[in-house]
Structure formats: C-alpha cells, structure tokens
N, C-alpha and C positions, 0 to 999 in steps of 0.2 A: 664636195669638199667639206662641207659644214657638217656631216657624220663623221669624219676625220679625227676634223679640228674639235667638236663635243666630246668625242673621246678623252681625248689629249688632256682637254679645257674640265672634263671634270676627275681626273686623277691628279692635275695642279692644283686644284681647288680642295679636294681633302688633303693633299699633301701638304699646302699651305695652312688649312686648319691645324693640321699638326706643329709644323714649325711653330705656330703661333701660342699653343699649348704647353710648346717645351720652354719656349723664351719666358712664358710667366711662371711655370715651375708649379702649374696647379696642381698636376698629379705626381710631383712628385720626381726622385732622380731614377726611380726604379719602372716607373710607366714603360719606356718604350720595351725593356726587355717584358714587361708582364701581360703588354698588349697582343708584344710577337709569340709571345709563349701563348698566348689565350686563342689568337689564329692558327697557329702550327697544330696543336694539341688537342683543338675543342671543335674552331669553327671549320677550317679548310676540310677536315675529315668529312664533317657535315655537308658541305657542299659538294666534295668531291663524290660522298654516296649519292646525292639528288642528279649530278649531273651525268654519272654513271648509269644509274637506275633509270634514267630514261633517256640515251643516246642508243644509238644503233654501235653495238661494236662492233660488227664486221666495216665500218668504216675503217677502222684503225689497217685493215689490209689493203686499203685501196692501191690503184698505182699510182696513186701523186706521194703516196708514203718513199718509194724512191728517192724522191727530192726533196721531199722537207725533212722526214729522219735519218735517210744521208747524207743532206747536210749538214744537219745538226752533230752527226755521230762523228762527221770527218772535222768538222770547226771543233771540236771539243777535244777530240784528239791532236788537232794541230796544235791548241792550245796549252795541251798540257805537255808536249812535247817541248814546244818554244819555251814554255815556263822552268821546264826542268831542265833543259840543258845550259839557261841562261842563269837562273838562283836556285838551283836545286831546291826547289820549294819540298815538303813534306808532303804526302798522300791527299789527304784533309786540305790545304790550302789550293793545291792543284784542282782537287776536285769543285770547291766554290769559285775558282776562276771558269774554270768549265762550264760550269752550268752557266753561267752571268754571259759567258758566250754563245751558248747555244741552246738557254730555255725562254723562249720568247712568250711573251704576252698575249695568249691565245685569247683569253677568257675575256677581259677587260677592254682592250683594244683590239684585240685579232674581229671580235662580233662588227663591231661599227665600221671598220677599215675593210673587212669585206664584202658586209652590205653595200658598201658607198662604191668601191673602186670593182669590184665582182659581180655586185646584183645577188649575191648568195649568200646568208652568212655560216653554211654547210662547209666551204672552202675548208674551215680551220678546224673541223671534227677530227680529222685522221693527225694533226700536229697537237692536237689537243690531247686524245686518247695514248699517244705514243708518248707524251711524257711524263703523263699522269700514272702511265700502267707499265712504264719500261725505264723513261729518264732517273722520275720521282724514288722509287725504289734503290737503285744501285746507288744513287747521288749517297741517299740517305742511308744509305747501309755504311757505307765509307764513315761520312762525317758522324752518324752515331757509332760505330767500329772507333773509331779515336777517340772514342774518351770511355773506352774501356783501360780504365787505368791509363793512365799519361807515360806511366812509365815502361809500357810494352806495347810492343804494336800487337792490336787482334789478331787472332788465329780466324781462317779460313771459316772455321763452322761458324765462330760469333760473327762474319760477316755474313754467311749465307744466312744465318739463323736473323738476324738483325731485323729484315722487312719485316718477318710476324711482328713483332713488337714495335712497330712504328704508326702512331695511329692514321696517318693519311694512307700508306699503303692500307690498313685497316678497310676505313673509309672505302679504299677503291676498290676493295676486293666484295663488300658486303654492297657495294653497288651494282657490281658486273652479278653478283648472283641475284640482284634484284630482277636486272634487266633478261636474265638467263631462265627468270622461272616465269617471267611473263605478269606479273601478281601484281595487281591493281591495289595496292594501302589505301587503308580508308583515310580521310581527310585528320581525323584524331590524331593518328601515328605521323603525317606527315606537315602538319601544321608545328607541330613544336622544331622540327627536325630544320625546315625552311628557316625560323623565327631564329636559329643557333647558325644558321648554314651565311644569313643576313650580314652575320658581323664578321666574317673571314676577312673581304677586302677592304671594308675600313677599316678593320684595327690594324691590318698591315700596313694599309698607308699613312695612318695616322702613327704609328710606331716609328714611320719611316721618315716619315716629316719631323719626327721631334729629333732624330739623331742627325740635323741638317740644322738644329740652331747651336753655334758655336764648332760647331766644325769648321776644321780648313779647307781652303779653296779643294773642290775637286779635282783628285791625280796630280795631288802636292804629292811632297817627297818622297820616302823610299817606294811607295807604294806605285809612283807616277808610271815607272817603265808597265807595270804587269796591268795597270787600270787601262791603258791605253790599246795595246796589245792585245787585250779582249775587246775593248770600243772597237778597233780597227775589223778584228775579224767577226766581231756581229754583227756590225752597219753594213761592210763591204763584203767581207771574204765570203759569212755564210749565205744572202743570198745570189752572188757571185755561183757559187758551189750547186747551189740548188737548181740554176739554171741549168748548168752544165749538164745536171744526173735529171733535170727533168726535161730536156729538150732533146739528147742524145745515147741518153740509157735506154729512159723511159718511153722517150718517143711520144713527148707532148706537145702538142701548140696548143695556138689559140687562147684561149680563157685559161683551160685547163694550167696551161704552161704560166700565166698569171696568175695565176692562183697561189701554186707553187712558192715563186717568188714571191708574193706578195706576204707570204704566210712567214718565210723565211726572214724578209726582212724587218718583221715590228721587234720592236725594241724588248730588253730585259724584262723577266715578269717579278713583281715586288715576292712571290714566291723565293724566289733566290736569298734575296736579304730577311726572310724570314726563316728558312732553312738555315743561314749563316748563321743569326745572330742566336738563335734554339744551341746550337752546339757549339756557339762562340767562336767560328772559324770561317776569316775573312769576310768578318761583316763589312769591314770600312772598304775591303774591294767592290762587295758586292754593292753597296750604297752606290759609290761614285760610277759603277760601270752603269746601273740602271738611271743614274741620272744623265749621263751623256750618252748612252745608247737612245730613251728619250726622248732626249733634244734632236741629236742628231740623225733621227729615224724620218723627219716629215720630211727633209729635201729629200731623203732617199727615198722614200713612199713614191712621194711626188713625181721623182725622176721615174721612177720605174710604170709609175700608172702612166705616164706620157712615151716612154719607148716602148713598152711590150701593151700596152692597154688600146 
C-alpha cells in the first residue's frame, strides 16, 4: 500500500505547490497556460521519444490490449454518445470528455500501483503504448481540427493531415523509429533530451494546481451533469468493461486478468488537461474529472486489489 499511497501522495504535493504559486500570483495570470503550453509543446514530446525509444513495442499487441483498449475505446464511445444525446455537445468538447474518461494515468501512477498491487510494473506498457500511439493522435487531431478557423468545421484531410504537425505525435513517431533501428545514442544527444523530457510532469501539474486556486467547487454548475458522467464511467464503468473483455473475450485470469483491471481503473492522466487547455477545449472539464477520478480511484484500486487480487 505505501507505493500506492507515494504515488498519490507526491502528485498532491506538486499539485499543491501549484495551487500555492497561483494564490500568490508570482508568475503571473498567464503561467498556467504558458507552463501547459511548455509541456504539450516541448517537454511531453521529449519524454514521449525516451519512452518510446526504449520500450519494447510489440507489447502494444499483447492480449491484455483486449481489455484495456477495449475498454478504454467502448468508455469513450459511451461517453460521447451519452454526451451528445443529452447537450449536443460539439466535436472538440466530446472529444475532451472522452479522453478524461478513458486516458488513464499510466505513466505517473500506473508504474507505482502496479509494482505494489501486480509485482510488475510491465502490466501498464501495452495501455501506455496504445494511448500514446493510437488514443494521443486522433484526440489531438480533432481538438487541433477546431481551431482551424472557428468559423468552419475542418475538412477530412486537415484532420488526417493534423498528427504530422502535432509535436507529441512527433515525439512518438521519432521514438518508435528509435526503438525500430535498434541505435544506441551516445550520452551527448541524450543527456539534453532527458534534462527537456524532466519538466513534462511538473509543469503539468504545477499548471494544474494553479487553475485550482479560485476556482469553484468541483462539477459545480452547468458543467456538473457532463464532470460526473465521465467520473462515473472512469472509476466504474471502464474498469467494469475491461473485466468483461479481459475475462470472457480474452480469456484471462489470474494476475493476468488483474492486471487488466487494475490498468483500467487509475485515474485521469493530467495529460488530458494539458491537451484541453493547449486548444482551449474543455479544460474546466477536464480539471474537475481528473481531480475526482483521483480521489475516487483509491477505494476503487483497493476494492479491486482485495476481490480479483
């Protein structure tokens, strides 16, 4: 439990730093967008080529991919279904509900919570890879596609065309050919790249802390029905779902089948709110879903390491 609760306990703790930087106003009213923009843009790209360039990608085919990308693919899809039939949301706001329901926190939390509850922390490569190389790209092709011009929806090719020019797909693509030509970088080339790769997750959370002072209560008003509605189907529905397609498609037990689940249920990755707030769409969703997805992930962890564990 104490690799769990570490996790937890130090993404509270810069996100606290944050809140605490925004309430004094040192850097400024323009910091959190310049920090999210400096993660989106500069550092996540960084990390995502080191974490690429040396991950095994034939994990991304495994067959626990079943259950964590089907569930992730059918929560995202429920969601944007429920969404559109209830406030006809737009393209671009659908799409950041989506993701806050079904891009979980691989990186951050996924490593600590499957060491501790798995003995592996392998478990979370193939949820890791399939969002970074499949979720990441389409999310962001959308939400960059809508602001091509406000006043026209994009055509078809500026959406397909869109990943080339997005630097984290970037990132991901100059990783996997890392990883694909086998090529050892001297320490020169890959010392600066680690040292840029460093600031991805604080400045996301430190972004994300500061748009938490003065804000209102979490899944306050109009916004309450659609923050929840994602809380509900990340905490419950998706790893719910991922049992299903990893116990009965897949034909998992054992570890394997915890795994699975376990992968499914951690919480929002601050990725989401830094994709939202980059293209100005549905950040204040995405903020409140990743702080009560969160919170409300550790009874669920819990329960689940105690029934299937």
């Amino acid at each position: 439990m104490t690799g769990v609760l570490g996790g937890f306990a130090a993404l509270a703790a810069v996100i606290a730093v944050g809140w605490v930087v925004g309430r004094t106003g040192v850097l400024g009213a323009d910091a959190p967008a310049i920090l999210s923009r400096l993660s989106f843009f500069v550092a996540t790209p960084a990390l995502l080529f080191l974490t690429l360039g040396g991950a095994d990608t034939t994990a991304v085919l495994s067959v626990a991919l079943v259950g964590t990308a089907g569930s992730a693919v059918l929560t995202a899809l429920l969601y944007a279904a429920l969404a559109w039939w209830r406030w006809r949301l737009p393209a671009a706001q659908l799409t950041t509900g989506a993701l806050a329901t079904s891009y979980v926190n691989a990186g951050n939390l996924g490593i600590p919570v499957s060491v501790y509850i798995l003995g592996d922390a392998s478990y979370v490569a193939p949820v890791l890879l399939f969002q970074v190389l499949v979720m990441a790209p389409i999310g962001l092709a959308v939400l960059a596609g809508s602001r091509t011009g406000d006043q026209a929806a994009p055509t078809w090719r500026q959406l397909l065309a869109q990943p080339l020019r997005t630097p984290v797909v970037i990132g991901c693509a100059l990783g996997l050919l890392l990883s694909a030509s086998a090529v050892d970088l001297p320490a020169a080339v890959l010392e600066p790249v680690e040292l840029v790769a460093a600031l991805a997750v604080p400045a996301a959370l430190l972004a994300y802390g500061m748009t938490l002072h003065g804000a209102p209560r979490p899944a306050a008003g109009e916004l309450a029905g659609q923050v929840w509605l994602a809380v509900v189907l990340k905490n419950l529905a998706m790893p719910a779902i991922a049992y299903a397609l990893g116990r009965w498609v897949a034909g998992l037990e054992g570890i394997a089948l915890l795994g699975v689940v376990v992968t499914s249920a951690l919480p929002t990755a601050q990725n989401v709110f830094v994709y939202a707030a980059t293209y100005d769409r549905g950040t204040l969703l995405a903020r409140d879903v990743i702080l009560l997805s969160t919170v409300l992930s550790v009874p669920v962890l819990v329960g689940i390491a105690l029934l299937l564990g």
